[in-house]
DOMI-417776 format. One line per 2 residues: their letters; for each residue x, y, z of N, C-alpha, C, O, CB. Coordinates in steps of 0.1 Angstrom, whole numbers, padded with zeros to 4 digits, always signed. Each point is the difference from the previous one (the first is absolute). Glycine has a CB too. Example, Ala and Ser with C-alpha at 12.3 -4.5 7.8 and 13.67 -1.06 7.14 Angstrom:
// residues 2
AS> +0132/-0057/+0078/-0009/+0012/+0000/+0009/+0012/+0000/+0010/+0000/+0007/-0029/-0012/+0005 | +0015/+0023/-0019/+0009/+0011/+0000/-0008/+0011/+0008/+0005/+0011/+0001/+0007/-0017/-0023 .
//
This chain:
// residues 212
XX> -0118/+1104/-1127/+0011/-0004/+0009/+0013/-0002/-0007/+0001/-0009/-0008/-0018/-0002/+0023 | +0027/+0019/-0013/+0016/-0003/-0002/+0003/-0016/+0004/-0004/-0007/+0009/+0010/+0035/-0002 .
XX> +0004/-0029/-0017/+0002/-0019/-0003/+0012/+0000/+0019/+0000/-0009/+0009/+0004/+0004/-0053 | +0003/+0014/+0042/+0007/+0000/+0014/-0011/-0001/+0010/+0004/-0007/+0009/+0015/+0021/-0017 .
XX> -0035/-0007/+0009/-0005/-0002/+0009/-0011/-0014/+0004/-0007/-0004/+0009/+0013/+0030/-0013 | -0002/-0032/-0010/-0010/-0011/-0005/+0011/-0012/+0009/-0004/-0007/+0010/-0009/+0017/-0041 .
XX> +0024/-0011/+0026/+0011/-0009/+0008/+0000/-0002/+0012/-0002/-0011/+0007/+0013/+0017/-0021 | -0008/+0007/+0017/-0005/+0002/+0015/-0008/-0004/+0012/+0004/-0004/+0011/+0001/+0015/-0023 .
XX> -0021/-0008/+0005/-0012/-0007/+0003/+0001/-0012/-0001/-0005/-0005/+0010/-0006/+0020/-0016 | +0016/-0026/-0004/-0001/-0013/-0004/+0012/-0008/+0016/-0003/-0009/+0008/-0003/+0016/-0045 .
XX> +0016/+0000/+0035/+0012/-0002/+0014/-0005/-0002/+0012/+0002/-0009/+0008/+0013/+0024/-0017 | -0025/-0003/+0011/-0003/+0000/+0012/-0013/-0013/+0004/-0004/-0006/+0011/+0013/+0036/-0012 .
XX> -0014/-0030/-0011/-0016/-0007/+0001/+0004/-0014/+0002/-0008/-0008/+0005/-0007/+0022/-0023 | +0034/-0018/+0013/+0004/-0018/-0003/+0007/+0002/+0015/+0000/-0010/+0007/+0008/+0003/-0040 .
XX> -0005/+0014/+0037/+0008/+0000/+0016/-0011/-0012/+0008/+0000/-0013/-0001/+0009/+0046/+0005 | -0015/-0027/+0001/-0007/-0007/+0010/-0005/-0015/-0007/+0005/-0009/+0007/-0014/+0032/+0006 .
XX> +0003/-0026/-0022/+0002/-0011/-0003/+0015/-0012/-0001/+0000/-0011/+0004/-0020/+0026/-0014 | +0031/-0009/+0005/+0017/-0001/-0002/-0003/-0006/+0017/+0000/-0013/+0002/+0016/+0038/-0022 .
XX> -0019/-0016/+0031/+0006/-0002/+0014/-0012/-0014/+0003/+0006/-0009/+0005/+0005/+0041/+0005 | -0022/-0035/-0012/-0006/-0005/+0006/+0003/-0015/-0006/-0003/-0010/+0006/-0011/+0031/+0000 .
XX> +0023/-0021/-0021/+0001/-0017/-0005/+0012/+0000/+0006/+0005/-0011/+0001/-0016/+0005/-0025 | +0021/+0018/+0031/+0009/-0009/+0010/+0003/-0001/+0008/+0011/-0002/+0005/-0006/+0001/-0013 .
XX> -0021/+0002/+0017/-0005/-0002/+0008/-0006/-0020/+0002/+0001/-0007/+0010/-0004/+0039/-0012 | -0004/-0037/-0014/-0002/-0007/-0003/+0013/-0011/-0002/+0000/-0011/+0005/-0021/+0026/-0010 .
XX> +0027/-0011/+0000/+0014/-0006/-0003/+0006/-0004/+0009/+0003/-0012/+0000/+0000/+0024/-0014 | +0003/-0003/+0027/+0005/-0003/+0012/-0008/-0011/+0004/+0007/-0010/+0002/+0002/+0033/+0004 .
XX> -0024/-0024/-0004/-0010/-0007/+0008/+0003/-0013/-0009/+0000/-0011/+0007/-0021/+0032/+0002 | +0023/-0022/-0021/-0001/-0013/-0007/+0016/-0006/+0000/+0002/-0013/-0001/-0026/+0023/-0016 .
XX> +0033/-0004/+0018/+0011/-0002/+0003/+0000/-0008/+0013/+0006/-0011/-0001/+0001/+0030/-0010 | -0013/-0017/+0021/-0001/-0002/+0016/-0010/-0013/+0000/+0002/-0009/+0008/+0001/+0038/+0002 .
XX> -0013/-0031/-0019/-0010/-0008/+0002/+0009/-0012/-0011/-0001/-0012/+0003/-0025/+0031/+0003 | +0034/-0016/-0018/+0007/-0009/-0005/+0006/-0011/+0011/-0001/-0012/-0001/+0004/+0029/-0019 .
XX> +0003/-0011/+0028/+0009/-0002/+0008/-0005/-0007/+0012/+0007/-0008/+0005/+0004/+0026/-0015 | -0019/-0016/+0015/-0009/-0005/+0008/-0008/-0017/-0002/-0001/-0009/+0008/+0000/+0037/-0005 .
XX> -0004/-0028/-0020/-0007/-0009/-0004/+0013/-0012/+0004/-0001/-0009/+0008/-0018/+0024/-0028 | +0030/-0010/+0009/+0013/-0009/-0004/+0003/-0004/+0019/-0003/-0011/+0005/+0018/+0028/-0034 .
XX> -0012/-0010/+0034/+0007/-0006/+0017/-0017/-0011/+0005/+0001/-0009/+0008/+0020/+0040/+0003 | -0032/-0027/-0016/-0008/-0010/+0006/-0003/-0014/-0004/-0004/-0010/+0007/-0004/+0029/-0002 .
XX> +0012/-0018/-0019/+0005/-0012/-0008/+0008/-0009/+0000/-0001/-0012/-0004/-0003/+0024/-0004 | +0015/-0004/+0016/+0016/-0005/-0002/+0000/-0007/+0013/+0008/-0010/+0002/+0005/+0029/-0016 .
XX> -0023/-0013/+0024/+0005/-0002/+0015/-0016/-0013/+0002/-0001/-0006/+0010/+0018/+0039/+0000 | -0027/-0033/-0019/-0010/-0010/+0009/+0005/-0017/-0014/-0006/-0011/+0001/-0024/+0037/+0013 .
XX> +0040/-0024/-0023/+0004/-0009/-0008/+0012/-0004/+0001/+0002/-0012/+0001/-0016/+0018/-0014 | +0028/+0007/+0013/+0011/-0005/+0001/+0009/-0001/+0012/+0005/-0010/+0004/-0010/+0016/-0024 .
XX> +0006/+0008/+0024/+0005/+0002/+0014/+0016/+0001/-0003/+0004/-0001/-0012/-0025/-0012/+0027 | +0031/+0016/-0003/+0014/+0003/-0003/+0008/-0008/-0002/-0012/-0003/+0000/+0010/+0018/+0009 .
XX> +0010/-0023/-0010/+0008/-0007/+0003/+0006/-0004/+0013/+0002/+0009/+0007/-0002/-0003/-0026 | +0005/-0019/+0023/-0001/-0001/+0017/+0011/+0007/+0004/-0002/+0006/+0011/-0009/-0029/-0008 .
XX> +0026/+0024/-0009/+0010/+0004/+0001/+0004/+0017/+0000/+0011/+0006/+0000/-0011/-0030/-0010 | -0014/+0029/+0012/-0001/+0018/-0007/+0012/+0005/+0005/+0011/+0000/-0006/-0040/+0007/+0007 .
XX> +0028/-0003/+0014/+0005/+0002/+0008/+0018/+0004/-0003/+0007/+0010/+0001/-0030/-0023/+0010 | +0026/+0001/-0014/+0013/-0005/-0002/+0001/+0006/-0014/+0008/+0009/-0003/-0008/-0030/+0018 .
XX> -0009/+0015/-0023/+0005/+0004/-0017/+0000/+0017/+0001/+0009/+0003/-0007/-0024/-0027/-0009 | +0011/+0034/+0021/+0001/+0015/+0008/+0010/-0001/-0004/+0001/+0009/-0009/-0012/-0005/+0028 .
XX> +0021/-0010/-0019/+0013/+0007/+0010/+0008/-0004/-0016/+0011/+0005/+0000/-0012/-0011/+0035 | -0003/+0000/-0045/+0010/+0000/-0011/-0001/+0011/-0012/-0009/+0008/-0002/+0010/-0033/+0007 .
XX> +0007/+0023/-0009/+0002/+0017/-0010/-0010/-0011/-0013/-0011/+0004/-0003/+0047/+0015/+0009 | -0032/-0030/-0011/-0010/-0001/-0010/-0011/+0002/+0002/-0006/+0007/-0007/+0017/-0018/+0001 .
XX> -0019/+0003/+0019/-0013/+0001/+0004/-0008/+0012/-0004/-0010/+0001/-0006/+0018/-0015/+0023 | +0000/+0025/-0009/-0007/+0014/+0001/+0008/+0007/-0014/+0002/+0012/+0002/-0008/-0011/+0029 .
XX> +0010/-0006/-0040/+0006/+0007/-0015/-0014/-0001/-0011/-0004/+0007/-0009/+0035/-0018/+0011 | -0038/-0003/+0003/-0012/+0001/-0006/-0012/+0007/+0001/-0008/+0001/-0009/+0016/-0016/+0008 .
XX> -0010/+0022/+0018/-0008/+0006/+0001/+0005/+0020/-0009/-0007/+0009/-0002/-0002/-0032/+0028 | +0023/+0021/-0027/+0003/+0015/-0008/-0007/+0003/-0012/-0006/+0009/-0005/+0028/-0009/+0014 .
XX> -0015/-0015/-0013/-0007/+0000/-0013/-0020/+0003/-0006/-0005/+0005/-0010/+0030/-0021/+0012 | -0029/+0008/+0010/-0016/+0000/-0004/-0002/+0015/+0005/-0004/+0009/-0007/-0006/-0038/+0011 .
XX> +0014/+0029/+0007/-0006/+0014/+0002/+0003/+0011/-0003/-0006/+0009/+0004/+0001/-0016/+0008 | +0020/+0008/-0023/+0002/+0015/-0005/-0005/-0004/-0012/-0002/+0010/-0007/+0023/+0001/+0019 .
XX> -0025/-0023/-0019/-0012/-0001/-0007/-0012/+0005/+0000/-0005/+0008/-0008/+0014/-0021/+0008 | -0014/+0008/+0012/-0015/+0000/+0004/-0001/+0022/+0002/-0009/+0006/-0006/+0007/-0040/+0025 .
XX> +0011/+0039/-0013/+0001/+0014/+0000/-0002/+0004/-0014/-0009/+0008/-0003/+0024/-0008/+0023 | -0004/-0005/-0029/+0000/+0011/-0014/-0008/-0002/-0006/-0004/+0010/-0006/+0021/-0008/+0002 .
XX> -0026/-0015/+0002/-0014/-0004/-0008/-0008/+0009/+0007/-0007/+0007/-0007/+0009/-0034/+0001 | -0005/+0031/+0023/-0006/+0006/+0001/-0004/+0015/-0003/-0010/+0006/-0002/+0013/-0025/+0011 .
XX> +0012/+0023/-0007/-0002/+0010/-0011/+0002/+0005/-0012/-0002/+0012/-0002/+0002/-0010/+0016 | +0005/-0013/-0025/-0006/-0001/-0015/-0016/+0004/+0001/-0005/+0010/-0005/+0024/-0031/-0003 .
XX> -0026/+0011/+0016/-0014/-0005/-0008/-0008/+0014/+0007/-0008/+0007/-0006/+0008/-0042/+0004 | +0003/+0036/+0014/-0007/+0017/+0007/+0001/+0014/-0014/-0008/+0009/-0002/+0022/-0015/+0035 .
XX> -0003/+0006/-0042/+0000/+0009/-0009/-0003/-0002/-0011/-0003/+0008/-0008/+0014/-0001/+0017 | -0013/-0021/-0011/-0004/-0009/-0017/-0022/+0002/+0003/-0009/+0000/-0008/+0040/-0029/+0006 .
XX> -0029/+0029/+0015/-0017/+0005/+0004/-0012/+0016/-0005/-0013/+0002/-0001/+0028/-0015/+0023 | -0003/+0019/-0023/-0003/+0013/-0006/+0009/+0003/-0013/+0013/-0001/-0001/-0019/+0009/+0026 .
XX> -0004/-0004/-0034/-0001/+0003/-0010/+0008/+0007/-0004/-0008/+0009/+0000/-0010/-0014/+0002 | +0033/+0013/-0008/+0006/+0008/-0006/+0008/+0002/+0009/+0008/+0009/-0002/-0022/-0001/-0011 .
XX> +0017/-0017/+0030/+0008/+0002/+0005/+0014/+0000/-0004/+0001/-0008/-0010/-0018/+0004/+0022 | +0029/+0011/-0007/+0012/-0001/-0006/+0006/-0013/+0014/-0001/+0001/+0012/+0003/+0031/-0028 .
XX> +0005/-0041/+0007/+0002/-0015/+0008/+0015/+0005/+0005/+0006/-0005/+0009/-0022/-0019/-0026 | +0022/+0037/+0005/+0016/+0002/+0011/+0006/-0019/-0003/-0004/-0009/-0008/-0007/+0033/+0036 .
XX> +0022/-0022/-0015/+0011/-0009/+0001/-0010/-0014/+0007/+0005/-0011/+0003/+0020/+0032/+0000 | -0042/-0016/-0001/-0001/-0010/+0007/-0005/-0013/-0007/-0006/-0009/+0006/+0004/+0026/+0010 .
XX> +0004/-0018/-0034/-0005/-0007/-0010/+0012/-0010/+0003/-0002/-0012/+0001/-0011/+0029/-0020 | +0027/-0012/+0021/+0009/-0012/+0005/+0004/-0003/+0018/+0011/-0005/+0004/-0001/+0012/-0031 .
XX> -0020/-0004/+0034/+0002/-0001/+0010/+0005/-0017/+0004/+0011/-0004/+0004/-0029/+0027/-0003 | +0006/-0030/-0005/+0002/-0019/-0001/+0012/-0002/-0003/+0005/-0010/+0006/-0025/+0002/-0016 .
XX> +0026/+0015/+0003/+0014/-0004/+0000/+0014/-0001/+0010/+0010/-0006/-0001/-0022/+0013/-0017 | +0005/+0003/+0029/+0006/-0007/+0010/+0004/-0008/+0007/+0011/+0000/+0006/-0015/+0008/-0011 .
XX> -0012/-0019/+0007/-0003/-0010/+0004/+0012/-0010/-0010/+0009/-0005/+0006/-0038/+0013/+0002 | +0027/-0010/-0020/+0012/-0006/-0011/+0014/+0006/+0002/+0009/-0007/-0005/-0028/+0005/-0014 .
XX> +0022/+0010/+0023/+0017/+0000/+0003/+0002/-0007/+0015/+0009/-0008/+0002/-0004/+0032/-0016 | -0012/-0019/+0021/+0000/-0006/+0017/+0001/-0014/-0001/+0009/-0006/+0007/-0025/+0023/+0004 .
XX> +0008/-0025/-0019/+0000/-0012/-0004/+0012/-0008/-0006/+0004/-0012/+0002/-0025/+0022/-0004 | +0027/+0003/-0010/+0008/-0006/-0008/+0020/-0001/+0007/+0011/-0004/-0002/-0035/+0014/-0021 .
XX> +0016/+0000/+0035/+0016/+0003/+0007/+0001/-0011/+0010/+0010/-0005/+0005/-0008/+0034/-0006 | -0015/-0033/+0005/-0006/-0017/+0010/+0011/-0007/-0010/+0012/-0002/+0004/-0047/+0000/+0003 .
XX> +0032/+0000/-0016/+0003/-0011/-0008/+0015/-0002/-0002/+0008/-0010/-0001/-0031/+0014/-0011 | +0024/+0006/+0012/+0018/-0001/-0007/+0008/+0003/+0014/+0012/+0002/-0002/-0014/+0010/-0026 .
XX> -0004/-0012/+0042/+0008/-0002/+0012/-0004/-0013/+0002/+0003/-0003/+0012/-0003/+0026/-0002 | -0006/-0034/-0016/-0005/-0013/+0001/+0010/-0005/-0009/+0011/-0004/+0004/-0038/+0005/+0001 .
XX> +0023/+0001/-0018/+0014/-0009/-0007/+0012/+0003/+0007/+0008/-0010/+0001/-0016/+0010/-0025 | +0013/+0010/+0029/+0017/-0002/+0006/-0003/-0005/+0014/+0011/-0001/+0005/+0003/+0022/-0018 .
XX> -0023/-0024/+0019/+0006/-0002/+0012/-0004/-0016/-0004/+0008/-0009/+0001/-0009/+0034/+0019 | -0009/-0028/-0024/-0002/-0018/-0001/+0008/-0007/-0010/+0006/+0005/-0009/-0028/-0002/+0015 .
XX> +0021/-0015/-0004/+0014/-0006/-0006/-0008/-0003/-0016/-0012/-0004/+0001/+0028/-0011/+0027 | -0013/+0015/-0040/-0006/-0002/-0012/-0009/-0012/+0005/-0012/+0000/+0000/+0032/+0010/-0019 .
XX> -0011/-0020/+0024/-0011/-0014/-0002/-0011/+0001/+0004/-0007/-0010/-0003/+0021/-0003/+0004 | -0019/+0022/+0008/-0015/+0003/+0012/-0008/+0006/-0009/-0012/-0002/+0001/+0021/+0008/+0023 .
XX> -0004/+0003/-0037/-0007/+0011/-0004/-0015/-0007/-0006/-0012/+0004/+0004/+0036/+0011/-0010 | -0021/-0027/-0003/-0017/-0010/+0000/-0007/-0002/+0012/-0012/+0000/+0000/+0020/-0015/-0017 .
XX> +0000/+0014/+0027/-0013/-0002/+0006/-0006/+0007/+0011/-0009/-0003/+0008/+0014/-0014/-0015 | +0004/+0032/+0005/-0008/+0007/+0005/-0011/+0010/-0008/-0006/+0009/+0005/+0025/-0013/+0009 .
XX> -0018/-0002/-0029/-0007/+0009/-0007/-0015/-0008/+0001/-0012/+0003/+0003/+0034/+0008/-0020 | -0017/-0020/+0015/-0014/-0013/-0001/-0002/+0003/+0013/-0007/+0011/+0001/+0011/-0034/-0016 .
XX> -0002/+0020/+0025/-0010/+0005/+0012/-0005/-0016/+0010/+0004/-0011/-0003/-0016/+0038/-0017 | +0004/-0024/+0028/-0008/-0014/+0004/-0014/+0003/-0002/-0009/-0008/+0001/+0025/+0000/+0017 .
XX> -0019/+0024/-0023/-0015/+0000/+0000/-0003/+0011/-0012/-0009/+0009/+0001/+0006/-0015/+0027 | +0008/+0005/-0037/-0005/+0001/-0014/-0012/+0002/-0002/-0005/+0011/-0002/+0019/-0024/-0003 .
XX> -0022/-0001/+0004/-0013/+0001/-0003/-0009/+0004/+0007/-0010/+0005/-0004/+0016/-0017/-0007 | -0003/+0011/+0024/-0006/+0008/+0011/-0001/+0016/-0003/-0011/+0006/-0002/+0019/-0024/+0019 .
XX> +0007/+0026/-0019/+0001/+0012/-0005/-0011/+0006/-0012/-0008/+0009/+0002/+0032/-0015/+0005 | -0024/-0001/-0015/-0007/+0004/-0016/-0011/-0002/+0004/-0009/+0006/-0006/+0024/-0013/-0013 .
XX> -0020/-0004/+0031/-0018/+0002/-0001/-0008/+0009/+0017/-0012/+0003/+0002/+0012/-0034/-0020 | +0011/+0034/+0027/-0005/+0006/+0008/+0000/+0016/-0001/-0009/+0007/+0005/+0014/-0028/+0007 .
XX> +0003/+0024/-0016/+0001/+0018/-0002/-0010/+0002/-0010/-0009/+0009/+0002/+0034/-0003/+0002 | -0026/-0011/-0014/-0014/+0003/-0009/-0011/-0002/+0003/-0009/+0006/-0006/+0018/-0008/-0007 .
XX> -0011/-0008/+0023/-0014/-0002/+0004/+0000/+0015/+0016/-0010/+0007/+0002/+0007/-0044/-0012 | +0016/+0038/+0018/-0005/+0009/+0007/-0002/+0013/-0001/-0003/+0008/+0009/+0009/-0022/-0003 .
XX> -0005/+0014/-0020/+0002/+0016/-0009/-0016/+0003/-0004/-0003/+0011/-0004/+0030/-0014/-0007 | -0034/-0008/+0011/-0015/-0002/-0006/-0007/+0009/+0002/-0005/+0007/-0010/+0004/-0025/+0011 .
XX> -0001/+0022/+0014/-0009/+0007/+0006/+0012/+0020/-0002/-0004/+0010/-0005/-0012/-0041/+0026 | +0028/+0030/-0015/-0001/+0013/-0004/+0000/+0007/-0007/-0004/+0012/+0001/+0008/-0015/+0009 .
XX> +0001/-0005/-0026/-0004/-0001/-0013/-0012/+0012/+0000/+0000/+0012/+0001/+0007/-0039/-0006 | -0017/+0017/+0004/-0014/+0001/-0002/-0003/+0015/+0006/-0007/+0008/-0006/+0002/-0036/+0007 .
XX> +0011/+0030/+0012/+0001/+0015/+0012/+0005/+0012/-0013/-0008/+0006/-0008/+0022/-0019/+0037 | -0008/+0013/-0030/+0012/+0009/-0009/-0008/+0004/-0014/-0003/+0011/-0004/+0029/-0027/+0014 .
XX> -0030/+0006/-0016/-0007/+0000/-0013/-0014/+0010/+0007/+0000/+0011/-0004/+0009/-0039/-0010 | -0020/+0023/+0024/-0008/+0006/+0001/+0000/+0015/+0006/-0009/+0009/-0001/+0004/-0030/+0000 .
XX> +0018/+0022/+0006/+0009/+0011/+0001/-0002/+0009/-0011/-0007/+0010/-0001/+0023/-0023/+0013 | -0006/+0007/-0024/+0002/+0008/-0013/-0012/-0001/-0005/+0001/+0006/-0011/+0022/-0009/+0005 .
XX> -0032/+0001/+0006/-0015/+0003/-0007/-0006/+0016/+0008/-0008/+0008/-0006/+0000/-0039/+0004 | +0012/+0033/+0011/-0004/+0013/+0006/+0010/+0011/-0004/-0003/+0012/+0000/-0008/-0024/+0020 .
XX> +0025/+0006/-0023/+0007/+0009/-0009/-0006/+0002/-0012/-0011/-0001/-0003/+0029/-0006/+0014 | -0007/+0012/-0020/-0002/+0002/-0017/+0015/-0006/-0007/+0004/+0005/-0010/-0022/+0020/+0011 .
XX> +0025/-0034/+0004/+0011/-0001/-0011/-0003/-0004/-0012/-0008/-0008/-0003/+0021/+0005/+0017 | -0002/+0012/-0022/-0003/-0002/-0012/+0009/-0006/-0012/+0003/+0003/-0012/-0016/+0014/+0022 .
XX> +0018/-0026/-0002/+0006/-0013/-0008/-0005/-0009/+0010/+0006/+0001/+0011/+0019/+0007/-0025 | -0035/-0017/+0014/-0008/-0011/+0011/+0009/-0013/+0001/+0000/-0007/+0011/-0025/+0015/-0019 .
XX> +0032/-0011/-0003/+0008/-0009/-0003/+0011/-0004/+0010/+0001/-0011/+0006/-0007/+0019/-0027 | +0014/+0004/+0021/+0012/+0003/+0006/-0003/+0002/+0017/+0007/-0005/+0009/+0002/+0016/-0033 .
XX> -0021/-0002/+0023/-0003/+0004/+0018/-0001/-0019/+0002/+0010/-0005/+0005/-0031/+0037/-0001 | +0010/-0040/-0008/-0007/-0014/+0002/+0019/-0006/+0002/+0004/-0008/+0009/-0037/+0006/-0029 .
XX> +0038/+0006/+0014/+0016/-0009/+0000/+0006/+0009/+0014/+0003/-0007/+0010/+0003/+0000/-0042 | -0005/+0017/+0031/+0008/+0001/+0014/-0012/-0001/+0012/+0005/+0000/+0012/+0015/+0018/-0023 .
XX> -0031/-0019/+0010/-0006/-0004/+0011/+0004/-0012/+0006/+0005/-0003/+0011/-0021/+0015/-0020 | +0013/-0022/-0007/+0008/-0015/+0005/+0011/-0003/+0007/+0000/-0011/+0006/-0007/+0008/-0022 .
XX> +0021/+0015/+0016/+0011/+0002/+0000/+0000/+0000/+0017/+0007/-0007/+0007/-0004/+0017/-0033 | -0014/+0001/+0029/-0003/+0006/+0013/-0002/-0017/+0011/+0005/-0005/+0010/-0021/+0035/-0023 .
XX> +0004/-0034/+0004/-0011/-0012/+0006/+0010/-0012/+0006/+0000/-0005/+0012/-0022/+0007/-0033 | +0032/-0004/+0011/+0010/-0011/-0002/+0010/+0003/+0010/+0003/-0008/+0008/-0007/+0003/-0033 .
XX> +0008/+0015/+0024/+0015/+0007/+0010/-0005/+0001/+0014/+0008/+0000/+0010/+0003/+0018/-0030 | -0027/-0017/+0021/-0002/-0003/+0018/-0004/-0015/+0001/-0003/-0003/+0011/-0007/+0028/-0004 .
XX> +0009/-0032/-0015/-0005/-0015/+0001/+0013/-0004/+0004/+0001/-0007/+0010/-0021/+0002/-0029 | +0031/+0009/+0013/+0010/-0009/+0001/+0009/+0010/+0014/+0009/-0005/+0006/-0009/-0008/-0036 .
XX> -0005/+0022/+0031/+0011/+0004/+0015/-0009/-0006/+0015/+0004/-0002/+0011/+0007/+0030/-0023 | -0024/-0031/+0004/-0004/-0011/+0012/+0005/-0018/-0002/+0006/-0007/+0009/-0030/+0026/-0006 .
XX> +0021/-0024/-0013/+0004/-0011/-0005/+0017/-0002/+0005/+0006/-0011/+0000/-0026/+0013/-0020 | +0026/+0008/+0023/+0017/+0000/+0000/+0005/-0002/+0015/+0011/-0005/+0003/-0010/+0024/-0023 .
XX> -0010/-0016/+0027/-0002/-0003/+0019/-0001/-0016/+0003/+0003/-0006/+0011/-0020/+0029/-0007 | +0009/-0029/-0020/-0003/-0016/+0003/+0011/-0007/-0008/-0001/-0012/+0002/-0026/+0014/+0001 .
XX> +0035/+0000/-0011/+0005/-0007/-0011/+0017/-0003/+0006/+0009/+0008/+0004/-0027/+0004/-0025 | +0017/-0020/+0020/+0012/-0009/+0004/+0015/+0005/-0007/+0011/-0003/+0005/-0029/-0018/-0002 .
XX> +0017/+0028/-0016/+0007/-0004/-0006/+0008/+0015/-0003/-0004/+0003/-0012/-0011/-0026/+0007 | +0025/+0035/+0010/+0004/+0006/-0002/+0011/+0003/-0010/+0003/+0012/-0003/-0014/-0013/+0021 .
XX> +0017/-0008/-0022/+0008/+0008/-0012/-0003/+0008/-0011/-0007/-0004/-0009/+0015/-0012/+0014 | -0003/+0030/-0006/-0008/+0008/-0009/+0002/-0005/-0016/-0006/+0006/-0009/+0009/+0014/+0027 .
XX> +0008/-0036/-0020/-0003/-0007/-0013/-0011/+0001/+0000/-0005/+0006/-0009/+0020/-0019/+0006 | -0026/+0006/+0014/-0012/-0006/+0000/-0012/+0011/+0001/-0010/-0002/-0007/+0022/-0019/+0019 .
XX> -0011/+0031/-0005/-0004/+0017/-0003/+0000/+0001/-0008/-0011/-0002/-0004/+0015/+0011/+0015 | +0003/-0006/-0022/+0003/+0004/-0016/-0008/-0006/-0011/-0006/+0006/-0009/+0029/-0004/+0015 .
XX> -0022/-0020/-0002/-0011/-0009/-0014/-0009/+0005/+0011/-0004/+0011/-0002/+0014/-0038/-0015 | -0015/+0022/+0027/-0010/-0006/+0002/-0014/+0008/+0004/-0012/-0002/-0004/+0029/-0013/+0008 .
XX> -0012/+0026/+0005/-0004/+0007/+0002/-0006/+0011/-0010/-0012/+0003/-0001/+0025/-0012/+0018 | -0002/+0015/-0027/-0002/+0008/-0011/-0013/-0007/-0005/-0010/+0007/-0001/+0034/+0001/-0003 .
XX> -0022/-0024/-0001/-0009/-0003/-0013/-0014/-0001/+0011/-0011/+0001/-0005/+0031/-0018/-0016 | -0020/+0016/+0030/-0017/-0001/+0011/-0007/+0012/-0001/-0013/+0000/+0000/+0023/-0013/+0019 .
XX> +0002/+0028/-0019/-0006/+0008/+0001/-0004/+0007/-0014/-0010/+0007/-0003/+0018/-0009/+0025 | +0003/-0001/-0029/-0006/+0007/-0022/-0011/-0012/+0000/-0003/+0000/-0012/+0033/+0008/-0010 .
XX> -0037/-0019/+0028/-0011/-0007/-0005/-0012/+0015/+0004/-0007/+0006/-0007/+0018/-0039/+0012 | -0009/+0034/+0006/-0007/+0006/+0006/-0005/+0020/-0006/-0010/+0007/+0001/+0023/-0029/+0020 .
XX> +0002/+0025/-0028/+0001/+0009/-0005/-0007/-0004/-0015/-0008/+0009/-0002/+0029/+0000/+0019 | -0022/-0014/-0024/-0006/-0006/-0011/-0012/-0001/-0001/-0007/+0006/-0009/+0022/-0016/+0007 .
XX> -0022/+0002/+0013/-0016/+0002/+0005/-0004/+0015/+0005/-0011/+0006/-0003/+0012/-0033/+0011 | +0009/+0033/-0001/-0007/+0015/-0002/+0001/+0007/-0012/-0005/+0012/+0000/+0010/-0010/+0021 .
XX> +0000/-0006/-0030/+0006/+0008/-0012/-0016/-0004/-0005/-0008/+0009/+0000/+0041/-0011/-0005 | -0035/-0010/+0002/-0015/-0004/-0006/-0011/+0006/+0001/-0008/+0005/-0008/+0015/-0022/+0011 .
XX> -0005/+0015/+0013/-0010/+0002/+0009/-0006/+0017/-0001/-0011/+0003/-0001/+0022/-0024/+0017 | +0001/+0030/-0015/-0001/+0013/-0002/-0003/+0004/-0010/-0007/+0010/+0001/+0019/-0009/+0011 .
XX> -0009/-0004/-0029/-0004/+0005/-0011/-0012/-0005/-0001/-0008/+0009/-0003/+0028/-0006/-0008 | -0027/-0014/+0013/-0016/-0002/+0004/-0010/+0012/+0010/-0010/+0005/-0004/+0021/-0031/+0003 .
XX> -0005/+0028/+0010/-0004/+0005/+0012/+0001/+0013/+0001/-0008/+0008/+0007/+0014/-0026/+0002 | +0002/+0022/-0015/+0005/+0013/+0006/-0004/+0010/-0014/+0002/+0012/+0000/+0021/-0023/+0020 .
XX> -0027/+0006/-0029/-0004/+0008/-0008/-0010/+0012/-0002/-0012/-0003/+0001/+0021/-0015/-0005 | -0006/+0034/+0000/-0009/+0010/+0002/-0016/-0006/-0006/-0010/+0007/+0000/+0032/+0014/-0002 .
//
């Protein structure tokens, strides 16, 4: 057999497998997502004010941020899944999520008066932040990883870290419906450091786990 016809054969034989982990992927995406809202909703629930908080540009500046997060992790970690895939512009996709964020921030310092800026960064629920998005990330975590085991990536490290990335960025666009506390000062520490905990434990978690 000709090495062109050898390639060929090998292309066609990885297709249907390729289609069926994102088939698995989508499904574990959807079940991530499902676990997190059953979590969020039989422990935390929304805030009584939802309705109202709707209608402010900070309120809903946080949901841009988690979820053009939660989007680009998901498709980082869908190509970090297969083996030799080419990742393209979507290795800096997350970084969207971080300018959206960082343009939050600097329409916050000019419109608030310097002296507010402490305490809107501190927040009223801090510690609430740093321990509820990581615990509601537990379970889709755990989704995503058993996910990439039916994949092949082949840096486990990195997939296990943007999984975390994934786990953390939907913990907190649910956690963000309940939290009192919209200034994207308070988005920026608080939020960030809840979800790189989370990205860290997948980082672990993945070079353990995810290894050929």
């Amino acid at each position: 057999m000709r090495t062109d016809d050898l390639i060929g054969a090998l292309v066609a034989d990885h297709a249907p497998s390729r289609l069926r982990f994102a088939r698995i992927f989508a499904l574990s995406l959807a079940a991530a997502a499902v676990v997190a809202a059953l979590a969020f909703f039989a422990f935390i629930g929304v805030r009584s004010d939802f309705g109202s908080a709707a209608q402010s540009l900070r309120f809903l500046t946080k949901f841009a941020v988690t979820l053009s997060l939660l989007a680009a992790g998901a498709g980082l970690l869908r190509r970090l899944a297969t083996p030799g895939a080419d990742l393209r512009y979507w290795r800096f996709a997350p970084l969207l999520a971080l300018l959206v964020l960082a343009v939050a921030v600097v329409l916050e310092l000019f419109a608030a008066p310097a002296s507010s800026w402490s305490a809107r960064l501190v927040g009223l629920n801090a510690q609430a932040c740093l321990a509820v998005i990581p615990l509601l990330a537990i379970g889709p975590l755990a989704i995503l990883l058993l996910a990439l085991r039916r994949g092949a990536p082949s840096r486990p490290a990195l997939a296990g870290a943007v999984a975390g990335l994934v786990a953390g960025a939907l913990a907190a666009t649910f956690y963000a419906t309940h939290c009192q506390d919209d200034s994207p000062l308070f988005v920026a520490v608080w939020y960030s450091l809840a979800i790189g905990f989370v990205t860290l434990a997948g980082s672990a978690l993945g070079s353990r786990l995810l290894r050929w």
